[in-house]
N, C-alpha and C positions, 0 to 999 in steps of 0.2 A: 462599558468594558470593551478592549479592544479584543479580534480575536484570540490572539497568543494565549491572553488571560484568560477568556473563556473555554480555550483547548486544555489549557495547561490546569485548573480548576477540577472539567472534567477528568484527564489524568490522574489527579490527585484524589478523587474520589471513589474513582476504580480499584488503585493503591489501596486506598483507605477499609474497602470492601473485600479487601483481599481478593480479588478476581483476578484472575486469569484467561482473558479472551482467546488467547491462542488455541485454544483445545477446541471451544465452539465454534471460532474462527474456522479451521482447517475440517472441522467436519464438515459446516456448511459448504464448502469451497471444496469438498471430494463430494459430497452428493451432487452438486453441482457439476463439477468436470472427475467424473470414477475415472477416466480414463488416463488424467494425471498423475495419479496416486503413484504407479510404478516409478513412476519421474525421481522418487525421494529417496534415495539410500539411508537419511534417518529423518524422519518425520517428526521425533523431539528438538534434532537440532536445527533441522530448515523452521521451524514452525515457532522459533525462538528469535530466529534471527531474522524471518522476514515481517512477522507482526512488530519486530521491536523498529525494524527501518522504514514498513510503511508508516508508522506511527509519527516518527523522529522524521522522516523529510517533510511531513503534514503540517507538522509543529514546526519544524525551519522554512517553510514557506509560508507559515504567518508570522514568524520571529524577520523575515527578510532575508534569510540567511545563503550567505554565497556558495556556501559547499550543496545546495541542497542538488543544482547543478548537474557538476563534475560527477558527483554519487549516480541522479540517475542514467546517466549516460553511459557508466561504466556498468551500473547492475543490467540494463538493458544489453550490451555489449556481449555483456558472460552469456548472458538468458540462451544464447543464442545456443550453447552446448545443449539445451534441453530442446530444439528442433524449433521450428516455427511457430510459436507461442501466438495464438491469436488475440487482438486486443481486446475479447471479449472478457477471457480470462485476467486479463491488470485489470479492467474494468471493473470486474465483478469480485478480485479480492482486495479491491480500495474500497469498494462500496459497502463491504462487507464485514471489512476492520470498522470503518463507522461505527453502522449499524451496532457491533457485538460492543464497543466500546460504550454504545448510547444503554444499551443494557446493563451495563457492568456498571455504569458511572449514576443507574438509579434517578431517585430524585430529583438531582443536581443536573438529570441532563435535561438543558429548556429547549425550546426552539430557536431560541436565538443561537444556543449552543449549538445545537444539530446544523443550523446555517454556517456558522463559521466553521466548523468539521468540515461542512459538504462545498465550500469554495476554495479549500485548499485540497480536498478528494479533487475536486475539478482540471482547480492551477496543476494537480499530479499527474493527472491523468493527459492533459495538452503536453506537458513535458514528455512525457514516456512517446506519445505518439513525434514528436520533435525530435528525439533522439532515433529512435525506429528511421525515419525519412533521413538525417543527417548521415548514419552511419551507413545506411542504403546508399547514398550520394557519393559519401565520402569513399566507400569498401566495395561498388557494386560486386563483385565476387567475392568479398569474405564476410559481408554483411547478413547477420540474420536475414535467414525467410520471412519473411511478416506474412501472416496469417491473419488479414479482418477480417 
């Protein structure tokens, strides 16, 4: 089975379990960074739409897919209204979506599964650090602060 399949499997299992990652997601990731927390004006709706897009670029970088890109260059871009985001933090809430998703998905999650997760967590994490450097280059004065 090629990644995609083995991502998309996992997904489907999670679905299946009726789980909801986001809720254990964002707690681990405020014990983690409490100092984040204030960052959210609603923590239902950030907490919806960034587990749904780490998820979905993970999954378009073992689909191949060209938008996955353009997206994170642009979420990277925005990030930058929330002050110098260190890349410890992307780090540790891709690693994290994983992680809660390898919970959620039970059984069905193998290792070989948890490998295909964790080399498209990887491909996401080189991008974000790729876009951080380009927009630095490209903007040096309206470019995000980077904070590693």
């Amino acid at each position: 089975m090629n990644d995609a399949a083995l991502m998309e499997a996992s997904l489907i299992a999670a679905a299946d379990a009726d789980a909801d990652i986001r809720l254990s997601l964002f707690e681990r990731f405020f014990a983690a960074f409490p100092e984040r927390r204030p960052s959210f004006i609603s923590v239902d709706a950030a907490s919806r739409r960034m587990t749904d897009e780490t998820l979905q670029m993970m999954f378009g970088l073992a689909q191949g897919e060209a938008w996955v890109w353009p997206l994170v260059a642009e979420l990277v871009f925005t990030h930058r209204s929330y002050g110098a985001l260190p890349i410890a933090e992307y780090d540790a809430f891709i690693d994290m979506t994983v992680e809660e998703l390898g919970a959620a998905a039970g059984a069905s999650w193998t290792a070989e599964t948890a490998a295909a997760w964790q080399r498209h967590a990887d491909a996401l994490k080189a991008m974000i650090r790729k876009a951080r450097a380009e927009w630095k280059s490209a903007m040096p004065a309206g470019a995000p602060q980077l904070a590693e």
